[in-house]
Structures are given as C-alpha cells and as structure tokens.
C-alpha positions in Angstrom: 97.2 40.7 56.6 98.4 38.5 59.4 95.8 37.3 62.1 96.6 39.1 65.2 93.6 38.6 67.2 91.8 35.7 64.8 87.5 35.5 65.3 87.6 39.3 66.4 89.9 41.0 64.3 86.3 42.8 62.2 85.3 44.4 66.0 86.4 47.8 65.7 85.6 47.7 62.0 82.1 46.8 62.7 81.6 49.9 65.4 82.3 52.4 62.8 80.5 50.7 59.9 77.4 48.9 62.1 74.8 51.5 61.2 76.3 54.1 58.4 73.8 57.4 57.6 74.0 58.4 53.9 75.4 55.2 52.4 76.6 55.4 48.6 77.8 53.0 46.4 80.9 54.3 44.1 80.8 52.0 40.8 77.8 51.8 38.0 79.0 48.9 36.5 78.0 45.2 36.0 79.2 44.5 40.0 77.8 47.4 41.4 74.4 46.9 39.9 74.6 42.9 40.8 75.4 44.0 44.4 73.2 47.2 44.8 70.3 44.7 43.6 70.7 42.2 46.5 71.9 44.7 49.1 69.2 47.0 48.7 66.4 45.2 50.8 68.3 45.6 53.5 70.5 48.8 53.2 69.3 52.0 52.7 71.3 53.5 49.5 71.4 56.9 48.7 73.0 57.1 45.7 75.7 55.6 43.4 78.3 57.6 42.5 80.5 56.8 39.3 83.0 58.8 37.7 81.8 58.3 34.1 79.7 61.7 33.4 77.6 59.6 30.5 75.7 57.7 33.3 74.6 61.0 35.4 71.3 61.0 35.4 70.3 57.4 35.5 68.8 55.9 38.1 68.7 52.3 39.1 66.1 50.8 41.6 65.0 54.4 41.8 68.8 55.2 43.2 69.9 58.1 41.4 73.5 58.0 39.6 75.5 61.3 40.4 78.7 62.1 38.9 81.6 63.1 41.9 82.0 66.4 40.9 78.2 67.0 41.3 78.2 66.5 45.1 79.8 67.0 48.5 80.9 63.7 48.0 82.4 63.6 52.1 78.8 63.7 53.6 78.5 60.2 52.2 79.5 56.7 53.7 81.1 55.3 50.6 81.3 51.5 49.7 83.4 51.0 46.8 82.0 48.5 44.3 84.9 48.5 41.6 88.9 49.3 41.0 89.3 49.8 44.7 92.8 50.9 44.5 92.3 53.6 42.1 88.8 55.0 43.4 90.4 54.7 47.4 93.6 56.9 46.1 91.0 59.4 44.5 89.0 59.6 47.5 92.3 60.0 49.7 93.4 62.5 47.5 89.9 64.9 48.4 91.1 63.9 52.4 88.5 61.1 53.0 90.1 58.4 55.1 89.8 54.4 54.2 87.5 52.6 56.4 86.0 55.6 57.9 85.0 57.6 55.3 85.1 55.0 52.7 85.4 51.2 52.3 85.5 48.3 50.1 81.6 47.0 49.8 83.3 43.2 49.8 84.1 44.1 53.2 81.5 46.0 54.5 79.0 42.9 52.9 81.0 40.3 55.3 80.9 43.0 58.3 77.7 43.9 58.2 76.0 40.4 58.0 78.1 38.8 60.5 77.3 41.3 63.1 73.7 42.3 62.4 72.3 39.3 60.6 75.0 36.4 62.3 75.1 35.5 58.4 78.2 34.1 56.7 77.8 36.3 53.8 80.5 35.8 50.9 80.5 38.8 47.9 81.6 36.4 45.1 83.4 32.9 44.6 84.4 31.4 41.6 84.6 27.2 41.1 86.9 26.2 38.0 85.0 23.3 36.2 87.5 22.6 33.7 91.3 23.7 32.5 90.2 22.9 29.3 90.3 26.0 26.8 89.2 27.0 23.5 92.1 29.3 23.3 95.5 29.5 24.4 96.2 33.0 26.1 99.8 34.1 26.5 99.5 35.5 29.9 95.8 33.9 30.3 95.3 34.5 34.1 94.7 30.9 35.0 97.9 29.7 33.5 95.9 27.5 31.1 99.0 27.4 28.7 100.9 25.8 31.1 98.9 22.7 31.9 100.7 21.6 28.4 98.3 18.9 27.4 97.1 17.8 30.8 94.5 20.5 30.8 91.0 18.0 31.9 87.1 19.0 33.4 87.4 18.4 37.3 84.9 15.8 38.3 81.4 16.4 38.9 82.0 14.5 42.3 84.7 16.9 43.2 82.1 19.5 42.3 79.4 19.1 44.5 81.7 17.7 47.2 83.4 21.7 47.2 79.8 23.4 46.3 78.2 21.8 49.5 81.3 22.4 51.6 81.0 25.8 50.9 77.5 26.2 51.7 78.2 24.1 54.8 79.6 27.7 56.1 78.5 30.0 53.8 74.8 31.4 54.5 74.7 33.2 51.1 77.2 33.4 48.1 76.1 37.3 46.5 77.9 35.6 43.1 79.3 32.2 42.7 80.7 32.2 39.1 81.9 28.9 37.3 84.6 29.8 34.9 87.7 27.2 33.1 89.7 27.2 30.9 86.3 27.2 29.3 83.3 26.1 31.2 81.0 25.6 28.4 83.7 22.2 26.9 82.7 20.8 30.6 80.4 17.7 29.9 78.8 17.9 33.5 77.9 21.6 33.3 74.5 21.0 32.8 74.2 18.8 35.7 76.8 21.5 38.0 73.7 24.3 37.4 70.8 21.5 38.4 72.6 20.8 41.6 73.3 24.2 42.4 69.7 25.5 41.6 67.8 22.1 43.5 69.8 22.2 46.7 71.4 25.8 46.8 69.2 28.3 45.1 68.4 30.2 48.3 71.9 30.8 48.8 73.0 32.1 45.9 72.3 35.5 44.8 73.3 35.2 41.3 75.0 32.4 39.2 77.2 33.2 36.6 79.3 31.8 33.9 82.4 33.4 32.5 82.8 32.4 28.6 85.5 33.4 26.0 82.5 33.7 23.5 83.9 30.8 21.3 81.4 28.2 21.4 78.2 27.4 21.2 76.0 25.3 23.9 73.9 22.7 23.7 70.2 22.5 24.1 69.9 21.2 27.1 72.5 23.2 28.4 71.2 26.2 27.2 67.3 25.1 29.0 69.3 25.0 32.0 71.0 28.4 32.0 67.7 29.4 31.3 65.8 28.1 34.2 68.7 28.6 36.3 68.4 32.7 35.4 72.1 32.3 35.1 73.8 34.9 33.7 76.5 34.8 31.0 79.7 37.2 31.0 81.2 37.2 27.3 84.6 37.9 27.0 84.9 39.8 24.1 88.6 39.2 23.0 88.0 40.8 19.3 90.8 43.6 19.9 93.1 40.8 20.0 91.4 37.7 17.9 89.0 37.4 14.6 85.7 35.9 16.1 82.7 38.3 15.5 81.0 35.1 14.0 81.5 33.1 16.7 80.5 35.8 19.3 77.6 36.3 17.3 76.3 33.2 17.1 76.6 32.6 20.9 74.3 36.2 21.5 72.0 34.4 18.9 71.4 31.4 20.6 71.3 33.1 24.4 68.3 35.2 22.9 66.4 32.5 21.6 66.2 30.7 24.8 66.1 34.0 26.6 69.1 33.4 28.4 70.9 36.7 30.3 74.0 37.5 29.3 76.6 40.5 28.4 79.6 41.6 26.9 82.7 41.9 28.7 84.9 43.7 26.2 88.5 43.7 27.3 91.7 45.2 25.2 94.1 45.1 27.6 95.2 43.0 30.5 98.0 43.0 33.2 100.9 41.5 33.2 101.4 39.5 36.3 105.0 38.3 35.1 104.2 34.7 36.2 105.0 32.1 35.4 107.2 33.7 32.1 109.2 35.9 34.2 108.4 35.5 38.2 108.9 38.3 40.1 110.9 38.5 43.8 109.1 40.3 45.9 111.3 40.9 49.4 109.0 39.2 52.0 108.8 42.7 54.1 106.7 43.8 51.2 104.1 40.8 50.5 101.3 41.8 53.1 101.1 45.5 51.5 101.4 43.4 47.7 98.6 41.5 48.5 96.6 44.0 50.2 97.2 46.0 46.8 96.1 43.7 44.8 93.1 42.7 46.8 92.0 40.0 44.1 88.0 39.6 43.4 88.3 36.2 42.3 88.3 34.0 45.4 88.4 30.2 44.6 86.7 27.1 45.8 88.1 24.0 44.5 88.7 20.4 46.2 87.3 21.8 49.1 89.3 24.1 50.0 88.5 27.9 49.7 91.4 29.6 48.0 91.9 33.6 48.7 93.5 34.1 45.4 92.3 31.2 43.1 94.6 32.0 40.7 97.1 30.0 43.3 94.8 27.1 42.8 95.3 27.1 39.5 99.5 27.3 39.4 99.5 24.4 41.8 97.1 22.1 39.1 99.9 23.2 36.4 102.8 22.2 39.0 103.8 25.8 38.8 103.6 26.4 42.3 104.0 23.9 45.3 100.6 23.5 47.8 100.7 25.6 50.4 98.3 25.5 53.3 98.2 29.1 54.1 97.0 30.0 50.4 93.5 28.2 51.3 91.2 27.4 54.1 90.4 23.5 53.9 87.0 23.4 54.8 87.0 20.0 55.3 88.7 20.8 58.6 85.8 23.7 59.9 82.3 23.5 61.7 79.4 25.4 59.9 77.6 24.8 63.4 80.7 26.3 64.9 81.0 29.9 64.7 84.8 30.7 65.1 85.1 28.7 62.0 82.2 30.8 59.8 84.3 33.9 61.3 87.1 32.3 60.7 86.2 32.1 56.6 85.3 35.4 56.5 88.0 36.4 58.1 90.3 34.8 55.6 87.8 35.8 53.2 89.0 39.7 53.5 92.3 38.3 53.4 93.2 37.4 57.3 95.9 34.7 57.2 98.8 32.9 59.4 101.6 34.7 57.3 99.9 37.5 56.1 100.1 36.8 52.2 99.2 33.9 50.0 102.4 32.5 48.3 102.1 33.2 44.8 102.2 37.3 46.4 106.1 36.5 46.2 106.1 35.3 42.1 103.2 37.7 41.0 102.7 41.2 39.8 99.2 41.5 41.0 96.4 43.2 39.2 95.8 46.2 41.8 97.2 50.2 41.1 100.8 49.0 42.1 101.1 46.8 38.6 101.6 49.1 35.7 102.4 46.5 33.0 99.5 46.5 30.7 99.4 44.0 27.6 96.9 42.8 25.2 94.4 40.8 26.6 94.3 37.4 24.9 97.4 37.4 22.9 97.6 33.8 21.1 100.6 31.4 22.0 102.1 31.0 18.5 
C-alpha cells in the first residue's frame, strides 16, 4: 500500500478497532496460542475459533475453542491469527466485512498498542544468522541454493548492531525468530541468545529458532536455549527426505536439557517461481500482489528492517538489486522521535513510498492468489 497520509494513515482504523466488545481469535495453532498468551493480560478474549472440529472443546488459558459452525460467528470482533487470505475469503463469504467485522491480529497488535499503550509493538521479526545450510532445497524460500558456495554466518557485530537497532524503536517484539540457512552451523549463536536475553529479555515475548531438524547442538548451546526458554520449531521435511534419525536425535537431546520445542511438519510448499522462472507482474497489479501475500516473515538484517525478508535474502545472492523502498534503514530513524516509531509500524503493515516491495514484480507470493504447490524440500540433485 502506498503512503498517502504517512504517521496517520492507522486513524480511522484505530476508531473502529480502539475498544472491540466480544473479541475472538480465529486460528488454534502454534501462532495463535504464542499470541493469545501474550495478548491476553491486556485484551479480553472470548473465544478462539478454528475450523478444525478435532480441537472443539479445548480450552486454552480458560478460553474455550469453538468450531464456526457452532456459533453466530458475526457477533464476534474477529482477529485472524493464521492463513489470513483464506480464513478473510470464508468470512466474506458469510457477509462479514474486512476491518470491521474482522482483521488481521498482526494489525490490530500494532493498532492497538500504538494508540492505547503509545507502544511500538512488532507481532514477529526474524534475523538470518547465517546462509549456511545443511540442505540444499530446490525452491528453499531463502534462495540458499543460489548463494553457490558463498553461503557464510553474518557477523556477530552485525548482529547485535541490527538487534539493538531494532529495539532502539521497537518497545516489544511478540516473536523475534533467528532462522539461516541453518542457524544451529552459526558459531556465535550461543553468544546471539546471551545478548538478546541480558539486554533485551523484556522486550521480547518469545524467542525462537527455526531448524531443519538435521543437527545436533552443542552443550553449551543447548544450556543457553535452555535458560533463554527459547523455543525450537523443527521442520520436519521427512515427506520429502530420509532423516527420522536425525530428527530424533535432535528431540532427544532438547528433552534432556528440557529445551521447548515442536514439530513443524510440512509436505508441501509454494512455488514462488523465483529465481528459476521469475514472474512479470504488470506494475498496476503489485500493491493488490503484495497485499495478497501479506508475508509473516518480516526481516531485520544490517540494520535495516525488511517488509518481506525474503528480499533481503535475493539481494545477499545477487539475485535482486538493493532497493531502498524494500526496507526501512533504521539507522536513519529516532526511537525518541515518534513519527519515526509510527513510521516502522506503518511500514510494518506494509505502508511504503511505491506501494510494493520489489521482488512483488519477480515473485508468486505465498497468499490464496499462488496456486502452485510443490514438495517442500525437494533436494538439488
């Protein structure tokens, strides 16, 4: 979305969604429960709906879990947790309208902060430690494959230089997630989770670290996670690849030292069509595109705060030429100043000079609009 009036352009949002009755969360999984958890001292939740019927009947911090069919779903306020562009067309389908009826929750978090708490609240960034991988992924969605050979760990100083930027802004990060390639070959991940935990801990709501399940960490790495109360997210890759011993092994391990984790189990991914075979989106289309596609994974890298960081990564594997309107360079903002903490959660939600990020143009997207699925984690031969 283009900035048409920047600092303010979240006013007539906020009037609908300052003080919603009847608030419930759509989405019982992993990021609905991580965001229900730290939402709930402060908003009122009346239920969670999901659509799986295997989870009616649970409850979660005493919230009960109703099915859709079970309720009059349109006397809720809806904040939608998960697979936004499927769950909004559902909901528009039953005559509920988008941001009055319903929203997305990553929205309503950076709404509702900034205008009742003045808090820079950010729903989830993710910091690439390394582009070094275990495996080499096909259509691996941070182009790992590509760096051909030049994949390296990013430098602790370049690290903490981008970890205290962001929290030069940001007054709480609900999930900042440290991912690769894969994070676990980094040799200064120990010392990334003591920084974070001695000088952010208060900020962050959860720390996580995205694995592909391969390996095996260290001792001392492991005592970290573990006084860290990091938690792991195992990608489990076994549709496509033979590694129930190494997966095990890593489970093993995390319960000896009483380290959270889970398993992500994922068959299938989507094809974006980049970098194999780019895509040419007419520029009349790119805003809606992006808005689509409304990618999760926002980026903070060399201090600079990436809205899609898969754009980060295509520009590291020369893929992609830098761009200044696919990142806010924080280096260049106030956090005293508060157009500019506006101003990153503004671009946060997706608020930019030309309305798209430039890899929009190249890029299938993974919202409702991309109906390419593949394998997930298909092997380069």
């Amino acid at each position: 979305m283009k900035w048409v009036n920047k600092g303010r352009e979240l006013e007539a949002y906020n009037r609908l969604w300052s003080n919603p009755a009847d608030i419930a969360v759509f989405g019982f999984g992993e990021n609905g429960k991580s965001l229900i958890q730290q939402l709930n001292n402060d908003i009122n939740i009346r239920c969670i709906i999901d659509n799986d019927k295997k989870k009616e009947g649970d409850t979660f911090l005493n919230i009960p879990v109703i099915n859709p069919s079970s309720i009059n779903i349109s006397k809720y306020h809806i904040l939608i947790s998960t697979h936004y562009g499927h769950i909004s067309e559902q909901l528009q389908e039953i005559g509920l309208t988008e941001d009055i009826d319903f929203t997305d929750i990553n929205k309503f978090i950076c709404s509702w902060y900034w205008y009742n708490k003045k808090k820079t609240y950010l729903p989830e960034v993710h910091i690439a430690i390394t582009t070094k991988c275990t495996l080499k992924c096909e259509n691996c969605n941070m182009f790992v494959p590509s760096f051909k050979g030049n994949s390296s760990s990013v430098s602790l100083e370049s690290i903490i230089t981008s970890i205290d930027s962001l929290f030069s802004l940001a007054d709480k990060v609900l999930r900042l997630t440290l991912l690769g390639g894969e994070p676990l070959l980094s040799p200064h991940l120990g010392q990334i989770i003591n920084y974070v935990t001695e000088n952010h801990s208060n900020a962050i709501g959860e720390l996580k670290i995205i694995t592909n399940g391969t390996i095996v960490p260290k001792a001392d790495v492991l005592s970290k996670l573990q006084q860290s109360n990091a938690i792991i997210s195992i990608s489990d890759y076994r549709s496509s690849i033979d590694y129930l011993e190494n997966i095990d092994r890593l489970q093993k391990k995390l319960n000896e030292y009483n380290v959270r984790h889970y398993l992500n189990s994922s068959s299938s991914w989507l094809d974006f069509n980049f970098p194999h075979n780019p895509l040419n989106i007419p520029d009349e289309n790119l805003e809606a595109h992006m808005h689509a596609c409304a990618p999760l994974f926002k980026g903070m890298n060399d201090s600079k705060f990436y809205y899609c960081h898969l754009a980060w990564s295509a520009e590291k594997a020369g893929l992609l030429d830098d761009n200044s309107n696919d990142y806010l360079d924080l280096n260049n903002l106030d956090g005293t100043n508060e157009k500019d903490k506006i101003s990153l959660i503004e671009y946060n939600l997706g608020y930019m000079n030309s309305g798209y990020v430039s890899l929009c143009k190249k890029c299938g997207g993974c919202g409702k609009t991309n109906l390419s699925p593949i394998p997930a984690a298909l092997q380069v031969k």
